[in-house]
N, C-alpha and C positions, 0 to 999 in steps of 0.2 A: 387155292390161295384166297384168302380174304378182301373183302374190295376196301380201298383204300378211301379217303376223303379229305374235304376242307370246308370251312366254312367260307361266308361270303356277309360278311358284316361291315356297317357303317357305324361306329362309334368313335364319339370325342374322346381324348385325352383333356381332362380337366384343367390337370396343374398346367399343361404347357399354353393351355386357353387363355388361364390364370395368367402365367409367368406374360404370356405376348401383348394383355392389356397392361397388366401393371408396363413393360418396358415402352407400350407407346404413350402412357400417360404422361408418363417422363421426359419422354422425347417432345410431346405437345407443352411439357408446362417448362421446355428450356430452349426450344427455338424460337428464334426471334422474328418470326414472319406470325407467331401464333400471338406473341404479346397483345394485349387489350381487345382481343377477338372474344373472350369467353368462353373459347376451346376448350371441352374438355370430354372426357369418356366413364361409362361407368358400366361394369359388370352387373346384371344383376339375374340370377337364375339364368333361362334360358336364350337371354337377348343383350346386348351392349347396344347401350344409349349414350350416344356423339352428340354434344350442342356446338354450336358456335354461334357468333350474330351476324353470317350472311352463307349463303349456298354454298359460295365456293371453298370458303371456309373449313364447312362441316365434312365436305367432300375431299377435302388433303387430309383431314383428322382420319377419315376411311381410309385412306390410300397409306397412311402412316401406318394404320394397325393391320391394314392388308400384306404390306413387307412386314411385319414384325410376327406375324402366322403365317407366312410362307417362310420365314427363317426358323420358325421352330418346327416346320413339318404337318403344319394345321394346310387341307387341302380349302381352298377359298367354296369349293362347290358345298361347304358344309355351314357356309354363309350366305344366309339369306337376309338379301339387303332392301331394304321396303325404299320411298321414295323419301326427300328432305320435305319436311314439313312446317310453313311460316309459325310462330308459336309466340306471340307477342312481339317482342322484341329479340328473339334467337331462334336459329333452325337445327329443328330437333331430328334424327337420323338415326332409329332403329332396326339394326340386323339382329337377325334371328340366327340362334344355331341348329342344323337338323340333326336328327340323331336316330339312327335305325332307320332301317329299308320301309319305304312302303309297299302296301299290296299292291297295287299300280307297277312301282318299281321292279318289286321282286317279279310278276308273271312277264313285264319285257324282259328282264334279265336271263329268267328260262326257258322265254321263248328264243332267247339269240346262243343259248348254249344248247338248246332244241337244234336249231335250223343250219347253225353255220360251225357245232362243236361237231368233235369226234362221236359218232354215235353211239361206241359203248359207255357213253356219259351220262348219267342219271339226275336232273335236279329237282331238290323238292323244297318248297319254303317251310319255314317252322317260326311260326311268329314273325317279326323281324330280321330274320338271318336268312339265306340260302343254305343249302347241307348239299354239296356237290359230289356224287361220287364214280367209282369205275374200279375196272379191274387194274388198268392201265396208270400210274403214276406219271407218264410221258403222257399220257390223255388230258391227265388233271392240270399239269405245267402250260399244256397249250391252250386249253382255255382260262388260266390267269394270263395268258399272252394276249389270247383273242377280247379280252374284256378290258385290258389296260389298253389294249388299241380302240376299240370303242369309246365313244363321247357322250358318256352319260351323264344326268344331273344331279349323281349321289358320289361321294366321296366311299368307295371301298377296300375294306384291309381284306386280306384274306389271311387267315388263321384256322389251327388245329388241322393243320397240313397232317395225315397220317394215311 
């Protein structure tokens, strides 16, 4: 019998990235706690840039579009959020989005399906992704258990289950 696999990748969904800034834009440019703050967000490539004109501000504007990507299924660990920064007269708030495993990542990852998985489990990285495999398909289900029990700092999907 063939040995079976899955990968272990960390990628965005763009549109729903899209769709969760555009809905908290909205939601900042019609609550009435944001009015004459200077609130606002903006997509651009790899990072959304939040202003407003005071800390706390900037920080409900984060917290707005942190519910608004956990309602569309954007995991928050694929946000990386730097500090508020004074910037004249507004405080400016760039997160960053992460995207794919790193090599760092990836060798904890297969050291923990090394040490604590089923033994007939094989991991290997390839680029940015893990390639997890076994004879065992009950092998492979329990370490996506044992890794969603795990508290890592990467957001992963697992895919090409076969």
């Amino acid at each position: 019998m063939a040995d079976s696999s899955f990968d272990i990748v960390s990628e965005l969904d763009r549109q729903e990235i899209d769709n969760a800034v555009n809905q908290a834009v909205k939601e900042v440019g019609q609550r009435y706690d944001f009015r004459g703050t200077g609130a606002s967000l903006n997509l651009g490539g790899d990072e959304i840039v939040m202003t407003a004109n005071a800390e706390e501000r900037v920080l409900a504007v984060l917290d707005v579009l942190q519910s608004k990507l956990v309602r569309r299924g954007i995991s928050l660990k694929a946000l990386e959020v730097g500090d508020p920064k004074q910037s004249g007269k507004e405080v400016r708030l760039v997160a960053g989005l992460k995207e794919g495993i790193s090599t760092e990542d990836a060798k904890k990852i297969s050291k923990i399906i090394r040490d604590e998985g089923p033994k007939s489990v094989k991991a290997r990285i390839q680029g940015d992704e893990l390639r997890v495999s076994s004879k065992s398909r009950d092998d492979l289900q329990s370490v996506i258990a044992l890794l969603k029990a795990k508290d890592l700092d990467v957001a992963l999907q697992y895919i090409n289950f076969r």
